[in-house]
Steps between C-alpha positions, in 0.01 A plus 500: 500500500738733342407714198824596328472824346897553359644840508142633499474819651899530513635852446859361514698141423669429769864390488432172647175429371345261268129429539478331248700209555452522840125444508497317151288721330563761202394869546456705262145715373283219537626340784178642763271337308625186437623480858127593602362234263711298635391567860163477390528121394670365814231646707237339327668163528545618879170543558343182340755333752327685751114450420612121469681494823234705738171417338608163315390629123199612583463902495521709186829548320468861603366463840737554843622229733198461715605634826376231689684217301794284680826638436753192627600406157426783293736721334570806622395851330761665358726787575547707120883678480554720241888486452834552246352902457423825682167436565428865651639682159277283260274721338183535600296278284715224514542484857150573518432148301722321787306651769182403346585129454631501832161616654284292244665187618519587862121554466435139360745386836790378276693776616550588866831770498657699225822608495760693277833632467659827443815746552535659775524859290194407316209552796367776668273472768149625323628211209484238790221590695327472206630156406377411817132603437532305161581163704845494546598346803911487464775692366868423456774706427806419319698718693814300441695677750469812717875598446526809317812393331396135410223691341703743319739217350209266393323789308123459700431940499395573821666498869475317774305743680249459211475077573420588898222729429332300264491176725330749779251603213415195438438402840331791564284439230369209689678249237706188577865633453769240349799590466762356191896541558760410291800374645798531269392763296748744391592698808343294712764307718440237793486801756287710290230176470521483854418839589260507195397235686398691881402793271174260388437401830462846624348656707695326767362655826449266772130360458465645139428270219700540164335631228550236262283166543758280262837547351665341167860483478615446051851469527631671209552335160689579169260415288516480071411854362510720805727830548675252809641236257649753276639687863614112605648404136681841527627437877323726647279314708547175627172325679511309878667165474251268701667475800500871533126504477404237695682677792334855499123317406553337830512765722270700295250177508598491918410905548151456316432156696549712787219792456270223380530535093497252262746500222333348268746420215876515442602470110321544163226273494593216195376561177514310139823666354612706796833231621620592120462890556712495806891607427575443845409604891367293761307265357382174680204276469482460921616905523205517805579189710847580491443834648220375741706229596819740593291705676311260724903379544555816652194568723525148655952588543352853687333266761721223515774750592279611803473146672715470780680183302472280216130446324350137618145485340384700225169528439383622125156505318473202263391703200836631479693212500601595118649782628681480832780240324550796190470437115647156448596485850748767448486577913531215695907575536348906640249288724822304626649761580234604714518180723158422291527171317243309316403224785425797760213663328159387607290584210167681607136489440402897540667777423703598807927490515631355814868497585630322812 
């Protein structure tokens, strides 16, 4: 359940950034409070759906899930995000008030994690450990890139140096770390994204486990009323064409799948108003298949190329037959290639990938 909290806590405005239309909510003085009020209403409807589903109507409005109820059809409780701001530069009392309502809820069982977002020049680690004491169980960092000189061009303040030693603080602080990059930012080209790309997935010791639990991957925008669109307008920046996204996302998507971390979303999340704000960049309604498609493409054309002749019987999980095919079929000509037509794959009932 995200709380959107709009340049809150922001001591800069990004050249790329608009929170506003990208979440669909204003900011401005007010903005907390309404978002908190806000917050404060869906949970109540959350957790009358949750008395009714775990004790059929019967407990107090006020009352917890009784721990013994059946959960098989019940909804689930909710994780809270507080996003759009720099949550760890709000001050005090306001970010007080989200912690609070956070903790109230999570009390009541409505609310099982809590998570925020932040710069990566905006924590230290005394700041985090105590977010952690106050319930926070995840942090993510809009590092955007680790490149020193993507960083310089898009304006963000602070090195690279600055985005690797706040993921370890974060870890260190016993949070979840996530990890936001921007692909296409100014600076930031398809070699940079890929190295910004091992640089999250570090440490990369043999047996050592990344710091980051999840990755998100916003290809960069030009969006209406940023610094970027009057850069773009003026020629000085011109955004990733799709196909030159989709390519680098793949291999970045293929290097996480391969330590074990999720990337969890690819593209701006679609809000009321937000296809109108966009002046151009990558923009596409099935951004994530396509890029999860082309990369299972190219894991399945590693193996295929290690089989002593052409592939016979194919073996893939049934849950992704959306995906192996592409976006509107767009890779049945790249399977073809492969020796791998339609009529050879046996479609499977568990998760394993065979290749004969």
């Amino acid at each position: 359940m995200p709380v959107f909290l709009p340049f809150a806590g922001c001591p800069t405005r990004c050249v790329f950034c608009a929170q506003d239309v990208q979440t669909g909510q204003r900011g401005g003085a007010n903005n907390i409070a309404h978002a908190l009020r806000q917050a404060e209403a869906r949970l109540e409807h959350e957790a009358r759906l949750l008395q009714e589903a775990t004790t059929g109507g019967g407990s107090a409005p006020d009352s917890p899930p009784t721990p013994n109820a059946a959960h098989d059809a019940s909804p689930s409780p909710l994780e809270i995000a507080f996003y759009g701001g720099t949550f760890t530069l709000l001050p005090e009392a306001e970010r007080d008030a989200c912690l609070e309502l956070a903790h109230r809820w999570r009390q009541r069982g409505v609310v099982c994690r809590v998570r925020c977002s932040t710069r990566p020049d905006a924590v230290t680690a005394r700041g985090l450990t105590a977010l952690r004491t106050a319930g926070m169980d995840c942090v993510e960092l809009g590092v955007q890139s680790f490149d020193d000189g993507a960083l310089d061009a898009a304006s963000r303040g602070y090195a690279g140096s600055v985005a690797r030693d706040a993921c370890a603080m974060v870890a260190g602080a016993g949070l979840e770390l996530g990890v936001q990059l921007m692909p296409g930012m100014p600076g930031v080209t398809p070699e940079v994204f890929r190295a910004d790309v091992h640089a999250a997935l570090r440490p990369d010791a043999d047996g050592a486990a990344p710091l980051a639990a999840f990755l998100r991957f916003y290809p960069c925008l030009v969006l209406r009323g940023t610094p970027l669109a009057e850069r773009w307008r003026a020629g000085s920046y011109a955004p990733w064409p799709l196909d030159t996204t989709v390519d680098p996302l793949a291999d970045g998507l293929l290097a996480a799948w391969a330590r074990g971390v999720a990337v969890v979303r690819m593209g701006l999340s679609p809000e009321d108003g937000l296809d109108d704000a966009v002046l151009a960049g990558p923009v596409h309604p099935a951004l994530g298949q396509l890029v999860k498609a082309e990369a299972l493409r190219r894991h399945v054309a590693m193996y295929v190329a290690r089989l002593p002749g052409p592939p016979v019987r194919p073996g893939v999980p049934r849950r992704l037959r959306g995906l192996l095919w592409g976006h509107a079929n767009g890779l049945v000509d790249a399977y073809a290639a492969m020796g791998i037509t339609r009529a050879m794959v046996h479609w499977r009932d568990d998760d394993s990938f065979t290749l004969e």
